[in-house]
N, C-alpha and C positions, 0 to 999 in steps of 0.2 A: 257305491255312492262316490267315493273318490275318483274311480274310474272316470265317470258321467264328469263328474268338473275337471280335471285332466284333458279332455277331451273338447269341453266347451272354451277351455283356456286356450287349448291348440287353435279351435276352430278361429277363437278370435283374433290372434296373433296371428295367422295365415290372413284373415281379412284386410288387417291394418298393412300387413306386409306389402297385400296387393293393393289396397287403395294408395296408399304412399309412392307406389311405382309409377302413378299418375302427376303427382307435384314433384317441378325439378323448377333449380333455380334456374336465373339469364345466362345462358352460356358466355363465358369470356373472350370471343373472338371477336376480328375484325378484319374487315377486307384490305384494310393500306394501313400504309405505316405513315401517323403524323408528322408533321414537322416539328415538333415537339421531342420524336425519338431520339435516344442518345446517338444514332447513329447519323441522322440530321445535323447535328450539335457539333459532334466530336469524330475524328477522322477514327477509322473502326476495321484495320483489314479481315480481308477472307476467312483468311484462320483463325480469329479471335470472333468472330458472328457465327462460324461454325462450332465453338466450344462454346458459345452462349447458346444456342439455338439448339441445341444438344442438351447442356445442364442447366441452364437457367429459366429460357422464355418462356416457358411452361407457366410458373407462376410468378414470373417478372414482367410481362411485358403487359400488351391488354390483348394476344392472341394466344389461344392454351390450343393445345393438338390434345384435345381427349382420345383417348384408351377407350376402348369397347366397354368395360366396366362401369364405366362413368353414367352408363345410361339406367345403370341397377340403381335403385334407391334401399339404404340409405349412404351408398358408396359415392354417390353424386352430389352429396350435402355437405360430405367430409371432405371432397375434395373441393370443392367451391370456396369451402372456409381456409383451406391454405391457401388456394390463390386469393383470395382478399386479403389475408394474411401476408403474404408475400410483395403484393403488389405495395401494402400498406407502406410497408418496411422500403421498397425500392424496385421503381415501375420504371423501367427503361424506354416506357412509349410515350410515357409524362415528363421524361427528367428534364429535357429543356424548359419547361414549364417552372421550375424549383428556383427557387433564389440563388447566387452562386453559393453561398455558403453551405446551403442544402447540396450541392450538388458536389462541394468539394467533399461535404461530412458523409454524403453518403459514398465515394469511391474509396473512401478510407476504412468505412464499415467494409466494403470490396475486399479490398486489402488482407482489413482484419480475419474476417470471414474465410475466405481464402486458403490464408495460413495458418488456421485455428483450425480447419477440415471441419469448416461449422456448416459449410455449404458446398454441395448442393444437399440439403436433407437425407438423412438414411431413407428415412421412409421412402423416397421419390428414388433413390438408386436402387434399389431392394430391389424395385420393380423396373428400372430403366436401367439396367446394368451398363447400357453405355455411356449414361453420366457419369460414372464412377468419374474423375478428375485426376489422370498421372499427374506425375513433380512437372513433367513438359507444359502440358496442359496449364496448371494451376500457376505456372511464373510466365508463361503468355498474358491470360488475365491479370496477373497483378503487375505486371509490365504494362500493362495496356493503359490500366487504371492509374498508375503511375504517372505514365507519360500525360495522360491528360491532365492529372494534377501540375503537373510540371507546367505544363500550356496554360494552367491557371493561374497557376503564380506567377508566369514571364507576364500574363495579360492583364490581371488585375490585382488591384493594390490588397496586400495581404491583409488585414483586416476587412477586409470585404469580405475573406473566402473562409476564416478565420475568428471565433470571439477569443477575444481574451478571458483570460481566466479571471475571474471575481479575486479578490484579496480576502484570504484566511485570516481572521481575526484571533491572535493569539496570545 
């Protein structure tokens, strides 16, 4: 008897397994690069669109290069929701698109991120070992992000790019 439902439980887990290989979310690519990209925006050399396009544009930008895995389900739902995730937090194909403020706060998270080794995700190097990020690599990028804050602040008046902090009531 146990057997028999054992058996009808596999059988039905094997079904949903294969119906599920049928629904996949919108894939995240895109044939060009808007005017909107930070690369558009902000002067971006060789070497630093190579360490982006390497450890980041995957789930930064609005073009992801899937992995053969990605067409398995439910591995292609878990990876849809980083890059939503990703993009949420900071989409390099939208940034010109951002307020300056937004866009100074977000190369700071750059920065921060950065130096924290909070990025590029384990998860995403585990399997792209080439993202891993040397000390060389990782003060390119925050050099990079740097210097365009720098170009923010010689260009626009710092409270623009900048809120002030609220007064603590003490």
């Amino acid at each position: 008897m146990k057997k028999t439902i054992f058996k009808k439980i596999l059988l039905i887990l094997f079904i949903v397994l294969v119906a599920i290989q049928f629904i996949h979310p919108a894939k995240n690519q895109s044939t060009e690069m808007p005017a909107t990209h930070i690369y558009n925006k902000y002067a971006t050399s060789q070497d630093v669109q190579q360490i982006l396009a390497t450890a980041c544009n995957d789930c930064h930008t609005n073009n992801t290069n899937y992995p053969w895995y990605a067409s398995i389900q439910p591995v292609d739902w878990w990876l849809n929701d980083h890059i939503k995730d990703g993009k949420k937090h900071f989409n390099m194909s939208e940034f010109g698109a951002y307020s300056l403020r937004k866009q100074y706060h977000k190369l700071e998270e750059v920065v921060e991120q950065i130096k924290e080794k909070e990025m590029p995700l384990s998860s995403y190097t585990w399997i792209h070992g080439n993202a891993n990020l040397s000390a060389e690599q990782q003060n390119k990028i925050i050099g990079w992000a740097t210097a365009i804050m720098d170009t923010m602040k010689a260009t626009y008046p710092l409270d623009s790019l900048i809120r002030k902090k609220k007064p603590t009531n003490s």
